[in-house]
N, C-alpha and C positions, 0 to 999 in steps of 0.2 A: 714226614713226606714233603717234597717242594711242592711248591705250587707257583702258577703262573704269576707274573708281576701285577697282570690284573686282578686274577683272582685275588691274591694277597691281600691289593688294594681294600676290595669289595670284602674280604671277611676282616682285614682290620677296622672297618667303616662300620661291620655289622656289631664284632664285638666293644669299639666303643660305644654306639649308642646305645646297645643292651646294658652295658655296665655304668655305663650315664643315669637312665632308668633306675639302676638299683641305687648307685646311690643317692640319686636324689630323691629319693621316693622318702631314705632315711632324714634328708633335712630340710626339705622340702613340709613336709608336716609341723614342725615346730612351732610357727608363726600362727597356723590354726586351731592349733591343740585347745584353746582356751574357748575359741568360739564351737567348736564342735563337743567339747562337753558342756557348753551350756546348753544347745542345742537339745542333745541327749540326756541331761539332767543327770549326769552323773560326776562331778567335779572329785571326785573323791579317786575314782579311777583314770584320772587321765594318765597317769604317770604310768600305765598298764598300756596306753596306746603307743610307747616308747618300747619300754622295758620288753613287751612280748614280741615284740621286733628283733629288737638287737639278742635277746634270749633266743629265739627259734633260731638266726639268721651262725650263731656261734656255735650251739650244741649240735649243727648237723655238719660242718662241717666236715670232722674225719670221717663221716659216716657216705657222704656226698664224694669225698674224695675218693674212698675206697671204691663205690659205686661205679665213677665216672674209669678208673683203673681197669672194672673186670666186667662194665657193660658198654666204653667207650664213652668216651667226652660229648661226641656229640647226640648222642640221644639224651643223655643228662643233660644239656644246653637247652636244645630243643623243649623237654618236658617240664623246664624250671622255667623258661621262658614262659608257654602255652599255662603254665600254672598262675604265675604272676600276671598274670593280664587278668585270669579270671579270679584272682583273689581282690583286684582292684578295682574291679565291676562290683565284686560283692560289700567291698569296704563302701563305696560310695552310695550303695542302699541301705547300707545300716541302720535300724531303724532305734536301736538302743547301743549301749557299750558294750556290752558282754557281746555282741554280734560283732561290733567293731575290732574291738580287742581278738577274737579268736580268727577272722577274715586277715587281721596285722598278722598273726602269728604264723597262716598260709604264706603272704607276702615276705615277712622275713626267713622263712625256709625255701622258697623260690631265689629268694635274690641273692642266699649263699649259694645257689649251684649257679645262677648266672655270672656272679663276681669268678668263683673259684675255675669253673669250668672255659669260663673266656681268658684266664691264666695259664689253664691247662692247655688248651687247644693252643695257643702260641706257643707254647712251648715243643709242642708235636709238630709242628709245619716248618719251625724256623733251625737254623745252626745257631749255638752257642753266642755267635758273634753276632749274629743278626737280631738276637733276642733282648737283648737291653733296649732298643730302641722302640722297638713292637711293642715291650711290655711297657714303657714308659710312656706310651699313647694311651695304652688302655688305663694306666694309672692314673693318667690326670683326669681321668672320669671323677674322681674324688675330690679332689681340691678347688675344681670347676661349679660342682655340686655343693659343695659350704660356701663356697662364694655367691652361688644363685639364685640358690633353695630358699633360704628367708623369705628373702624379697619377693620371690617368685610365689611363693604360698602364698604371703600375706594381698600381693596380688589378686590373684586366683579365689582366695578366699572373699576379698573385698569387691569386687564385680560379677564372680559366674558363682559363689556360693562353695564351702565348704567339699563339696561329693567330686568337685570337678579336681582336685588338689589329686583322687585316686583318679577321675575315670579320663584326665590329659595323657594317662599312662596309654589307652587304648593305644588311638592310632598313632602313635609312635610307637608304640609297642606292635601294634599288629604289621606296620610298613618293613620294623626290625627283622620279623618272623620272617616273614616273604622273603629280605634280603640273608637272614642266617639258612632259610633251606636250600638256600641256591651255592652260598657261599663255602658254608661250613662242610668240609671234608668228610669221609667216612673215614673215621680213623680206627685203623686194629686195634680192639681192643684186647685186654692182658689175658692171660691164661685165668680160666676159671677155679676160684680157689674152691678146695676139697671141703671148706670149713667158713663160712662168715664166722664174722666175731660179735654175736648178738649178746653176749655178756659183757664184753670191753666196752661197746656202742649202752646199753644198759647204766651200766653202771658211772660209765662217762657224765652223760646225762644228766643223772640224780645228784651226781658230784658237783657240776656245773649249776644246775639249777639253783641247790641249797649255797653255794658260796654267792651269786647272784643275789639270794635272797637275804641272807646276813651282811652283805657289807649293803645293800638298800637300808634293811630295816636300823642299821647301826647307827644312821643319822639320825634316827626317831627314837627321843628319849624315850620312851613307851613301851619300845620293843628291846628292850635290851635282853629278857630271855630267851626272849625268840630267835633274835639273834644270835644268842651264842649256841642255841641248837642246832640254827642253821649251819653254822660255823664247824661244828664238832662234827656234824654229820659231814659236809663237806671234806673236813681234813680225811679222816674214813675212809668216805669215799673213792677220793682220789689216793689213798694208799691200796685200798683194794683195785682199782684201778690199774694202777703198775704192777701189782703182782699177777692179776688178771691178764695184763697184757706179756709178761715175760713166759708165759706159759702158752701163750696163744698159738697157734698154727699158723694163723693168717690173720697178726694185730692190724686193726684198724690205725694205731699209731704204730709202726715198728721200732723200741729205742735203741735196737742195737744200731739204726742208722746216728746215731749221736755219739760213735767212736769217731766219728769221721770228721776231720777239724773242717774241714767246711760247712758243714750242716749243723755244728754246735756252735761256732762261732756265727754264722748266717739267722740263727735262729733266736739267739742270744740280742742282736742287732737287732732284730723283726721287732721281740717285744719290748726292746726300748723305744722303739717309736711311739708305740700305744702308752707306756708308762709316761715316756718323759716328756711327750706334744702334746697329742690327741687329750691325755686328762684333763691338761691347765688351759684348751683353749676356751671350753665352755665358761670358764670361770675369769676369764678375763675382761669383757665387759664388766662385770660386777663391781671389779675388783677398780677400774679406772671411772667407772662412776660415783665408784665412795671415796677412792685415795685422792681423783684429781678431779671430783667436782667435773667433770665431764657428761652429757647429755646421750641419751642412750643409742643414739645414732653419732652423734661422735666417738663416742667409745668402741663402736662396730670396727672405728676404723683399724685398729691394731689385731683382733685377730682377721682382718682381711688383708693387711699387709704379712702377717704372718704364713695367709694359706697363699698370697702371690707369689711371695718367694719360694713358698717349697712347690707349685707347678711348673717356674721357670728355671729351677733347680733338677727336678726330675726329668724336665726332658733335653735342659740341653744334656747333664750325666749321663741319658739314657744314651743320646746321640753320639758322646764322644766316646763311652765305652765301647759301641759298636765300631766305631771309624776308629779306634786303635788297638781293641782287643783287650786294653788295660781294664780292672776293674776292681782293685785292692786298695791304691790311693784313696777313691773316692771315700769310702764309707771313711775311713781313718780323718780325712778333712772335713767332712761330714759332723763326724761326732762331736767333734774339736769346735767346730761351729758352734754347736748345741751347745755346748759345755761353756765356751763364752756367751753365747750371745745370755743365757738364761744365767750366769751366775752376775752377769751386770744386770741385770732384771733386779736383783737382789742388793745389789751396793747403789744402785742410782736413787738419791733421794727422792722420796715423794713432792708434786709437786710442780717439776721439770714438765717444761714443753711437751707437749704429746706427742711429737714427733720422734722425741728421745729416744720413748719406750719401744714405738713406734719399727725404727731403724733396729733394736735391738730384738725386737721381737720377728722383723724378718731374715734375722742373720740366725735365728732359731729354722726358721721353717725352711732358710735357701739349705742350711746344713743337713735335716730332715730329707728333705727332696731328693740330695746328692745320693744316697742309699732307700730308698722308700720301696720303689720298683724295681731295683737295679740288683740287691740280694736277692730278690724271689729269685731270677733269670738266674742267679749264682749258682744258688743253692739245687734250682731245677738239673741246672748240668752235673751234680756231686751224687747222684742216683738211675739206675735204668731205669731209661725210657718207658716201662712196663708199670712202675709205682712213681710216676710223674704228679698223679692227683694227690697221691697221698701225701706225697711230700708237702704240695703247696698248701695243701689243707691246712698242715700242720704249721708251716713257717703264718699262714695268717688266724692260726686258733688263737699263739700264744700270743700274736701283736693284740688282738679284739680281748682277749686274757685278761690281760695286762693294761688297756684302758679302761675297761669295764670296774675292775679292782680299783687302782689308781683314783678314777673319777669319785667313785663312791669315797675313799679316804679323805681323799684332799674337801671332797665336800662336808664329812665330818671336821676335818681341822678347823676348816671356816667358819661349820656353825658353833664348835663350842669354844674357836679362840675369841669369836667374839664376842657371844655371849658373855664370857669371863674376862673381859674388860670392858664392858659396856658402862659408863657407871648408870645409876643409878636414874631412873625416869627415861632411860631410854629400853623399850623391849626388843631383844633380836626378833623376834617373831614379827614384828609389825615395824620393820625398820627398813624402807624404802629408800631407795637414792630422791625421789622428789621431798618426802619428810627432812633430810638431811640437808638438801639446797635451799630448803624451804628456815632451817633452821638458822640462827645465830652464828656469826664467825667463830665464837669459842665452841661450838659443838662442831661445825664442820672439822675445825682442825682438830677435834679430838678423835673422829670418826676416823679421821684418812691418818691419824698416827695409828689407831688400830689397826685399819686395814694392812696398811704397811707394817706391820711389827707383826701380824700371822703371815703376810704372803712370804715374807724374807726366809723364814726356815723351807715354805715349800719348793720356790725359786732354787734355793741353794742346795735341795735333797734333789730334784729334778735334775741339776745342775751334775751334781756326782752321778745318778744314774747315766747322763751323757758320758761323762768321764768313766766311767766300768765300760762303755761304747767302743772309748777311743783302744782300749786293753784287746775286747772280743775283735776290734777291726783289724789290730794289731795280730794277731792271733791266726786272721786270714790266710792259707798257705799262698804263697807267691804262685802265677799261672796263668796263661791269656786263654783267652775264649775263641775257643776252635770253628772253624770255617767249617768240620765237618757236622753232618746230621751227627746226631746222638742214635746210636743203633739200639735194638732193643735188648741184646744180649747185653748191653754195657754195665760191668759191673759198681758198684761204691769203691771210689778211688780219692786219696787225701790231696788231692788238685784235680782243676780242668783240666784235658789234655788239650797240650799246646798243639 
């Protein structure tokens, strides 16, 4: 449905800072994590103040989308929002972890309907053409938030105290509300289906959980049966999963839309972003404080020139897919990006100027950016208007998928390629970057030749996942993005219509 230019205004205004919110709330915590479980005396669960986050915030996803399809987007908006406010009043009284943890796990199910359903709702007000540039406002909510969230915690945390980190959310969050009631449209929602899919949504879940939990516990030598249970269970699950859903009446993920070369190829793109960015950025600090002797606020600087260039990347793409209707080029230069910038990650000797890596690392994120938000808006036009949430659900289950897995891996590589060249008096366990500055010129260089001899196979796997990018972008049917609304009868068709 159109909407006035003001209006417009006012609910892109509304759903960026809604989506602002969600995602800083996920990186925004980081920086305090360590004083809030000393606080609560549980240092053993902090990694549970993350994990049940980004766990709630994934497995609701299709469940949310489908939701938002057959009860309308914006009471899902609406209800995730008014949820997330009051989940972040209750995290900032926490008076233990277990309170903390299950209050996160409220917040990361809110902030999946606020991310998915402020996608959604663009996609219902705008044309084709006009939707890349909308959705590329609402996207740099994310790369704005790794940018600011640190700093911005550790802030917060060091002057007004740990609880204010949850309850900064209030009134920005409650100013939000006020401006999404006024804003956000009543949009039609889809026909009521005859059947939910409370066994696909079910077993989704279970499937989801247990691979979460095996590729965590996989890093912890400790857990290696547990892990491969989780593991076993998991593949199961997700095989029952797709059989569950080819039978379904009314799948929560529908896969016969993945005949259609847009939304396989659009979807294919999605979770290379999570695999082949999002995994390696946490791990890059680490990695420039061991290989190049750099200070842990120097080392910040490369995944920050990484997340600059894929904001300045995604919104001018967003801008020119709109002002020329094109939007098949990008992701294919895009990925070609990736694919350089990260396989020189791998050939550039350790060592080199920090700005080397630096440059090479934002020609990773400008490439990223080029398609980040620019596939959803794609992939949104490749289905009716009626199963809009479900799509987008899906196109970002398999990106969060797909770094979630990846993260956990690459974090295995790291800790047993070093461990298995460490020599001898040094322990990974208690192997800090100050112990290491701290140490003798022949150990530093031997540290940063290990570091450098596990990251080059990661860099250069990363590397080809871009390059499998540049194939699926290739893959894309040729087609400009239509000046018309998307009607609701509009069926699955193998291009936009021009």
């Amino acid at each position: 449905m159109p909407l006035s230019p003001l209006r417009l205004r006012l609910l892109v205004t509304s759903l960026l800072s809604v989506s602002f919110l969600g995602a800083l709330d996920h990186t925004v915590v980081s920086t305090s994590l360590a004083t809030i479980a000393g606080e609560l005396g549980a240092l053993q669960l902090m990694s549970w103040v993350v994990v049940g986050y980004t766990l709630a915030s994934t497995v609701l996803l299709p469940v949310l989308g489908k939701l938002g399809d057959v009860l309308g987007a914006r009471r899902i908006f609406l209800g995730s929002l008014v949820m997330f406010l009051a989940a972040s009043l209750a995290c900032g009284f926490a008076h233990d972890m277990t309170w903390l943890i299950a209050a996160r796990v409220l917040q990361g199910m809110s902030s999946a309907g606020l991310q998915l359903m402020s996608q959604t709702i663009i996609a219902q007000v705008t044309t084709q053409r006009e939707r890349p540039r909308y959705m590329a406002i609402i996207g740099a909510a994310f790369p704005i938030a790794i940018l600011i969230g640190p700093v911005l915690g550790g802030a917060i945390t060091d002057y007004w105290g740990w609880q204010w980190v949850f309850w900064i959310n209030i009134p920005v969050g409650a100013a939000a509300l006020v401006l999404a009631v006024i804003a956000v449209p009543h949009l039609e929602p889809g026909p009521t289906p005859r059947h939910f899919d409370v066994a696909g949504a079910a077993v989704f879940t279970t499937a989801l959980v247990a691979l979460v939990l095996a590729v965590s516990w996989a890093t912890e030598r400790t857990a290696g049966p547990a892990a491969a249970v989780a593991l076993a269970l998991s593949i199961v699950g997700f095989t029952v999963f797709f059989l569950v859903e080819r039978r379904a009446p009314e799948p929560i993920v529908p896969f016969h839309f993945f005949a259609n070369r847009t939304i396989a190829a659009g979807t294919a793109l999605s979770a290379i972003i999570g695999v082949g960015l999002f995994s390696i950025t946490a791990y890059l600090p680490t990695y420039f404080q061991m290989a190049y002797q750099a200070t842990a606020t120097v080392s910040g600087l490369v995944p920050i020139a990484t997340v600059f260039g894929m904001l300045i990347s995604n919104l001018l793409t967003g801008w020119l897919a709109s002002r020329t209707g094109r939007y098949r080029i990008f992701p294919i230069l895009g990925t070609s990006l990736g694919a350089a910038g990260l396989f020189a990650m791998a050939v550039l000797p350790v060592g080199l100027p920090l700005w080397v890596p630096m440059i090479a690392m934002s020609v990773v994120g400008m490439g990223t950016g080029a398609f980040m938000s620019l596939i959803v808006a794609v992939v949104q036009g490749a289905v009716p208007a009626s199963q809009t949430g479900t799509i987008t659900a899906t196109i970002n289950l398999v990106r969060q998928v797909g770094s979630t897995v990846a993260t956990a891996v690459i974090g295995g590589v790291i800790g047993f390629g070093v461990a298995a060249l460490l020599p001898s008096g040094l322990d990974a366990s208690t192997l800090t970057p100050q112990l290491v500055h701290a140490a003798d010129p022949a150990v530093q260089a031997r540290v940063a030749q290990i570091y450098g001899t596990v990251f080059i196979p990661i860099f250069i796997a990363l590397a080809i996942t871009y390059a499998v990018g540049i194939i699926a972008a290739v893959l894309l049917p040729h087609g400009w993005l239509s000046d018309e609304p998307v009607p609701a009868s509009h069926t699955t068709s193998e291009s936009l219509s021009a």
